[in-house]
C-alpha positions as CSV (number, residue, x, y, z in Angstrom):
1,X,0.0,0.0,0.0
2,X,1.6,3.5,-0.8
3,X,2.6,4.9,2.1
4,X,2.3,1.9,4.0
5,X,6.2,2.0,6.5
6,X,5.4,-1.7,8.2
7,X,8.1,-3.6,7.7
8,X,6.9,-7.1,9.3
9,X,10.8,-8.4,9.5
10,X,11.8,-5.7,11.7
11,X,9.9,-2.4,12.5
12,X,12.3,-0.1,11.7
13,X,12.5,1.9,8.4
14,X,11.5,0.9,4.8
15,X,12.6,3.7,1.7
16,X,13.9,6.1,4.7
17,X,10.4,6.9,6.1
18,X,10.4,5.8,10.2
19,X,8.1,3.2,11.2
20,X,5.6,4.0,14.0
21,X,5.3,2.6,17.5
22,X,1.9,2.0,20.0
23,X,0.5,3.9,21.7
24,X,2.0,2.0,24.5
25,X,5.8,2.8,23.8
26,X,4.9,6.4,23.8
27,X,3.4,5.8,27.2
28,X,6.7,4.0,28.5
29,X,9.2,6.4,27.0
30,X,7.2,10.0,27.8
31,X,4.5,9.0,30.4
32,X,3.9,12.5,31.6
33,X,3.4,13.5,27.9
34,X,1.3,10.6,27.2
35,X,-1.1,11.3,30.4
36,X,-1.4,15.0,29.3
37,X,-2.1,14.0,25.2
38,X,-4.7,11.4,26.6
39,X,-5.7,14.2,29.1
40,X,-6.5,16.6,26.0
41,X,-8.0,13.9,23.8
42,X,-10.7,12.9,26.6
43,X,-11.3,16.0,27.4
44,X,-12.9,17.1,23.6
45,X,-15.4,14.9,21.8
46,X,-14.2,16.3,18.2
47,X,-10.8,16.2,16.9
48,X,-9.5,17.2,13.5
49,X,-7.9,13.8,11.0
50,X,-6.1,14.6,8.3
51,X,-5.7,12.0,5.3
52,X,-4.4,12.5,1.6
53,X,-7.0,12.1,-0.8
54,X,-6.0,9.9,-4.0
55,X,-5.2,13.0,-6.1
56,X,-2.6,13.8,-3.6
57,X,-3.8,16.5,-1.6
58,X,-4.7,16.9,1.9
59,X,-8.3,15.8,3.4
60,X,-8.6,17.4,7.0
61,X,-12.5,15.6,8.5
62,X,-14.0,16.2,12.0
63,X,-14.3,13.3,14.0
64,X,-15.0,11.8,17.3
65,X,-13.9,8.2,16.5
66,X,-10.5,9.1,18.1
67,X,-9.8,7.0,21.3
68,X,-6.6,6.0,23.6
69,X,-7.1,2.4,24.9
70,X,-5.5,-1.0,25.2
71,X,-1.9,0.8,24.6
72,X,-3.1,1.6,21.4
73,X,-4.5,4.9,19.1
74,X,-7.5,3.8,17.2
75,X,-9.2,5.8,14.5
76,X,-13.1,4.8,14.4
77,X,-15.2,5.2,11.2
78,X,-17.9,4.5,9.0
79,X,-17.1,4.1,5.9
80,X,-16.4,7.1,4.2
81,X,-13.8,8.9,2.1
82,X,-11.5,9.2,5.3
83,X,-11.8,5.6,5.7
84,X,-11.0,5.1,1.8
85,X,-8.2,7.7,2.2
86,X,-6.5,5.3,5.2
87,X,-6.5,2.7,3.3
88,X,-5.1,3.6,0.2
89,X,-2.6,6.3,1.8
90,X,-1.9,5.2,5.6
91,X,-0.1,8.6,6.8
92,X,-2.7,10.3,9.4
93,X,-2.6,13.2,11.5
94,X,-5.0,13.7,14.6
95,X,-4.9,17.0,15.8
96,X,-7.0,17.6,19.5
97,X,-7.1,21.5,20.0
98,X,-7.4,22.9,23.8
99,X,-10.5,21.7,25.4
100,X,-11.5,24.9,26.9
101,X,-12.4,28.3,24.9
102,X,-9.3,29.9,27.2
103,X,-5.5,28.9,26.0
104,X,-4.3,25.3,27.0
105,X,-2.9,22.2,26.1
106,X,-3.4,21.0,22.3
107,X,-2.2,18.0,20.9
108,X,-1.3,16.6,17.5
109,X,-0.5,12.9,16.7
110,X,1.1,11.5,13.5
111,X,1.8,8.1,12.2
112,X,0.3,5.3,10.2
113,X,-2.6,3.8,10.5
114,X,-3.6,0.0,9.8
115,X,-7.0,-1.4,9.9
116,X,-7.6,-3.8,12.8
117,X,-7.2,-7.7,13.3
118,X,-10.6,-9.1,15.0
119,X,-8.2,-10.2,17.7
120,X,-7.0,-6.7,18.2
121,X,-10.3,-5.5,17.8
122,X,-11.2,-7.5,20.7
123,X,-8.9,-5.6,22.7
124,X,-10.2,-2.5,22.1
125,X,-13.8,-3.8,22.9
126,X,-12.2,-5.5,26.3
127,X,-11.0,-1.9,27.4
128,X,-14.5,0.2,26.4
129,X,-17.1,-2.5,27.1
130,X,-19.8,0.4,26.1
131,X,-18.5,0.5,22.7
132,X,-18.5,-3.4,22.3
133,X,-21.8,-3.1,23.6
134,X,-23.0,-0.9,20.7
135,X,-20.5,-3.1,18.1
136,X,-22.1,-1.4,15.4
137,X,-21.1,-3.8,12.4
138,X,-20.2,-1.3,9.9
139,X,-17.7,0.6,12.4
140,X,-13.9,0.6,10.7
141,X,-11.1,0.3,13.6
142,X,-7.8,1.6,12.6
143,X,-4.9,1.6,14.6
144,X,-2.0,3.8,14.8
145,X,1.4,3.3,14.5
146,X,2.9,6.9,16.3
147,X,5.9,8.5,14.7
148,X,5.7,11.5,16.3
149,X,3.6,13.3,19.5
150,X,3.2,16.7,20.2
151,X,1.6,19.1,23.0
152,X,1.5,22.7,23.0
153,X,0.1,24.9,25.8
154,X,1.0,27.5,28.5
155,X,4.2,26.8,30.3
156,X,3.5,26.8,33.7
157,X,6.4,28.9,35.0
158,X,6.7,31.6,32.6
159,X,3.4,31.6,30.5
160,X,5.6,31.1,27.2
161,X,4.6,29.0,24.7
162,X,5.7,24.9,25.9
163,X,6.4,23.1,22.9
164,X,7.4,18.7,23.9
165,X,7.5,16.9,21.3
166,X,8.4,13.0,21.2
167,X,9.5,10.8,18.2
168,X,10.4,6.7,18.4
169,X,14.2,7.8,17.6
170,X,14.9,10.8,19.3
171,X,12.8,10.4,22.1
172,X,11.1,13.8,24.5
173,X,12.2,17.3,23.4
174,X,10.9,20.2,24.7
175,X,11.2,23.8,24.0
176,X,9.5,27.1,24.6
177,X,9.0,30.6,22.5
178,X,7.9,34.1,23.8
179,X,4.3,34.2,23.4
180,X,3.1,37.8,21.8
């Protein structure tokens, strides 16, 4: 699939572009970043997914089928042209602005996204019993592979602009800019 990075043999790069990680090596690696992104994401029922359409340019869709569970990001959907987007393109963005109308956190993921094995499927139900309840059959579960995390907001000492940042290779990065 174009822009598909899995390599099954070993996870790292294929044709120089980074393979993602789970949700759950983000959480391992940058735990207070990882509480504060799922913090954001819970917090607002709509998020912002972009996709690349199949001429090429950019698709950004409002959704609510973004959820943090099981160690894993998952991109819900009906079918749609998102849905067709993932799975002829698999680069995704998910951007959560701040859940308040005042200045706060905001968060952006990046990565891959796959559609979901039954098994790991399952898992997703096992963590959110409400939504296996509902088990809607024409729901699409993708799941992304994280190449890079980032949160913006208000740092707490000076009121500058925070800026942490995370990627599988370089790890947690922060930095912060005057804020005019």
């Amino acid at each position: 699939m174009p822009g598909d990075p899995y390599d099954e043999r070993s996870g790292v790069e294929r044709s120089g572009v980074a393979s993602g990680v789970a949700w759950s090596a983000v959480d391992r690696s940058a735990p207070d970043l990882a509480r504060a992104v799922e913090g954001c994401f819970g917090a607002r029922r709509m998020k912002c997914l972009a996709t690349i359409r199949g001429t090429g340019w950019p698709r950004l869709s409002e959704t609510s089928g973004v959820v943090i569970a099981a160690g894993h990001v998952w991109l819900l959907m009906i079918p749609s042209a998102k849905a067709t987007d993932v799975r002829r393109d698999a680069r995704v963005a998910v951007h959560c602005g701040s859940p308040s109308d005042e200045w706060g956190l905001s968060a952006r993921l990046t990565g891959w996204a796959r559609e979901a094995e039954p098994d790991l499927r399952g898992q997703l139900y096992a963590a959110l019993p409400t939504l296996a309840e509902r088990q809607e059959s024409s729901l699409l579960a993708f799941t992304m592979a994280v190449t890079e995390v980032v949160a913006t907001g208000p740092d707490p000492g000076s009121g500058d602009i925070a800026i942490e940042w995370w990627t599988p290779g370089a790890g947690l990065r922060r930095t912060t800019r005057p804020r005019e």
